[in-house]
N, C-alpha and C positions, 0 to 999 in steps of 0.2 A: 898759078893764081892761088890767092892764101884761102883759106875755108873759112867758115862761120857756123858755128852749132847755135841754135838758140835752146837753149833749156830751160825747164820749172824749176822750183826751188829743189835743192839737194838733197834735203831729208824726206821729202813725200814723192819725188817724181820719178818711180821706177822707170819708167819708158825713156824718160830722159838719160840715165845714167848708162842704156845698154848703149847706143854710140861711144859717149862720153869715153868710157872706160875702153871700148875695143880702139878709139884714137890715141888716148893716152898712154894705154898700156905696148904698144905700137909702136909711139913716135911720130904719132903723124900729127902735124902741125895744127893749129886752128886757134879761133878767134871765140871766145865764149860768149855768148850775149846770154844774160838769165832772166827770165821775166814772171818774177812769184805769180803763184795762181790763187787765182778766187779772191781776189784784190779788185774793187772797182775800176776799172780803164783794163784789167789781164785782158781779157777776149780780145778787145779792138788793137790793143797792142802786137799779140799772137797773129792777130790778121792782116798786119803790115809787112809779115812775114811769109803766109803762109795761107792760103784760100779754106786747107779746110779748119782753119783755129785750135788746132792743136799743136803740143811740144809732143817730141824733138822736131826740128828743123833743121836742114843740112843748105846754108848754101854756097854753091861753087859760080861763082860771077854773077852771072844770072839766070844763072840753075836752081831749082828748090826741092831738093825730096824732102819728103813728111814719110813718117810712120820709121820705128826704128829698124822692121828689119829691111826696109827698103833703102834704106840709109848706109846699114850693114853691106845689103848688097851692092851697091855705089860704089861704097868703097871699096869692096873687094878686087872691084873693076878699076877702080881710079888709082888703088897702089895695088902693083900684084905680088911686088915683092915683101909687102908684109903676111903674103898666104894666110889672110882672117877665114879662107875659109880651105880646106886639106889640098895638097895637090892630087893624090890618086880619086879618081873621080865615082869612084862606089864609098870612100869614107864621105868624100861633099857630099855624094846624094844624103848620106848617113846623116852628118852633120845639116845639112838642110832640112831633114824631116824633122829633127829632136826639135831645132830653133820653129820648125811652122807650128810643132805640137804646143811648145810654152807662146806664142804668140796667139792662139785660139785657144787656149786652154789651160784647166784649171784655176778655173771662176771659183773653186773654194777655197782655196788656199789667197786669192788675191781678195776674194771677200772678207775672210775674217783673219787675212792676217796681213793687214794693210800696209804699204812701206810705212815706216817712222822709226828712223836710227833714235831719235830721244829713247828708245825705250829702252830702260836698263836690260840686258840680257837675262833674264827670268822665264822658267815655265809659266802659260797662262793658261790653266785648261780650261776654264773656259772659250777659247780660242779652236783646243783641239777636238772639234766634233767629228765624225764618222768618214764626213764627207773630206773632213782636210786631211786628216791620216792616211783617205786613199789617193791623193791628189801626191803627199808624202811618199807613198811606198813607190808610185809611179814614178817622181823623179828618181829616186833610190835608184833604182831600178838600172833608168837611164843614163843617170852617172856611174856606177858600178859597171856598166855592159860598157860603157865605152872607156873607159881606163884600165880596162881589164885586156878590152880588142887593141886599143891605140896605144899603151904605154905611158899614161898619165903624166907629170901631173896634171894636166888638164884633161879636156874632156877627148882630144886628140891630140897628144902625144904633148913635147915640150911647148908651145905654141899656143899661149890666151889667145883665142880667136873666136868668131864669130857666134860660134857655139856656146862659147864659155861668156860673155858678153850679154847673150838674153837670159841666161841664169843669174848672172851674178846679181841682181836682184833678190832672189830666192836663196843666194845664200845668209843676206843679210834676215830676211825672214824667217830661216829656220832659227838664225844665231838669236834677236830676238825676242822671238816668240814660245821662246827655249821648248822646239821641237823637238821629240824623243828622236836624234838620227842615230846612223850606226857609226861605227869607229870609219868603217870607210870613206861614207859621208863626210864626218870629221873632217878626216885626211883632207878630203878634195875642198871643202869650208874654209881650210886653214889653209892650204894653198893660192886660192884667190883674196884672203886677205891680208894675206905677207905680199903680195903689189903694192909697188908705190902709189900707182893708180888707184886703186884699190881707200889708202890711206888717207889720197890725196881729199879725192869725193866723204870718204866720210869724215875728216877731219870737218871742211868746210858746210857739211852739212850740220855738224852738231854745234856750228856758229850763228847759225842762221837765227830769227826771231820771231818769223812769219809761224802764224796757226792757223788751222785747218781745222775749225771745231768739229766737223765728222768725222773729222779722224781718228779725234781722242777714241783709245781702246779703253783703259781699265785706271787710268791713273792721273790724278791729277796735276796742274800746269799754274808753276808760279811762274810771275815775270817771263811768259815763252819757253821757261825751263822746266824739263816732268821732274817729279819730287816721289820717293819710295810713297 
């Protein structure tokens, strides 16, 4: 039975993009439904979908998971042969705790450095206050420890999965937000963005027209298009 993602628009919806990209980058099949947010009718739309009114949306017949990494988990179950998440069962626990830490955590980094591929990649220090450098050093950290234990290039070894799926948001924010990372960082930055998945999502986000006036960071918006 074929699948159905419902997602927000591409350039603001991090939550939407962690499925997205762990099915594309995969192989596994689906059907995209996008439904722009903060659009008069979005909500009631999102809730023909979905009881609690929020993207992502996953459905299988007349099945519905909501929240990405339950979505994640779904699938892990529903294809096993794409191993989204490790087979030895101490790197999954491994792999499970990183993804539950970026899913509860790191409210500084998601506060002031908001998704929005429009953003020419630039330093904003403005942006880098105290709290998001440690929110920074923390992922470092996390990706470093695990490409160093698993064999990179991703976060568990060859294999974009599950792991690498709720970050990959957070790569686009360091790129950016031009966060001071390290070379290794780098490394792992430019490995999730040479996927075609990867290319595919941000090509069709920087198509998009839809704005989000809270979103605006630091720069102003001709015609839906940010301008230096």
């Amino acid at each position: 039975m074929s699948l159905t993602l419902v997602i927000g628009n591409k350039n603001y919806s991090s939550w939407s993009m962690r499925p997205w990209i762990a099915m594309k980058a995969n192989d596994i099949p689906f059907k995209e439904v996008l439904i722009p947010l903060y659009l008069p009718g979005s909500k009631e739309e999102i809730l023909k979908h979905s009881p609690a009114g929020k993207v992502p949306i996953l459905i299988d017949g007349d099945q519905q998971v909501w929240e990405s990494l339950s979505i994640l988990e779904y699938l892990a179950e529903r294809f096993p042969d794409a191993k989204l998440w490790p087979s030895d069962a101490r790197a999954r626990s491994h792999a499970r705790s990183i993804s539950s830490e970026m899913h509860a955590g790191f409210m500084a980094l998601r506060t002031h450095c908001t998704m929005n591929l429009w953003l020419p990649p630039k330093p904003r220090p403005a942006t880098h206050t105290p709290e998001v450098m440690e929110n920074l050093a923390r992922i470092e950290t996390i990706w470093s420890d695990c490409r160093k234990r698993y064999g990179g290039p991703f976060l568990f070894g060859k294999t974009f999965g599950n792991a690498d799926a709720m970050y990959a948001p957070v790569v686009a924010r360091f790129r950016n937000y031009g966060l001071p990372v390290t070379a290794e960082t780098r490394a792992y930055m430019d490995a999730v963005m040479a996927l075609p998945a990867w290319r595919e999502w941000y090509d069709a986000g920087m198509k998009e027209t839809w704005i989000m006036r809270h979103n605006e960071p630091d720069w102003p918006l001709v015609r839906g298009k940010p301008v230096e």
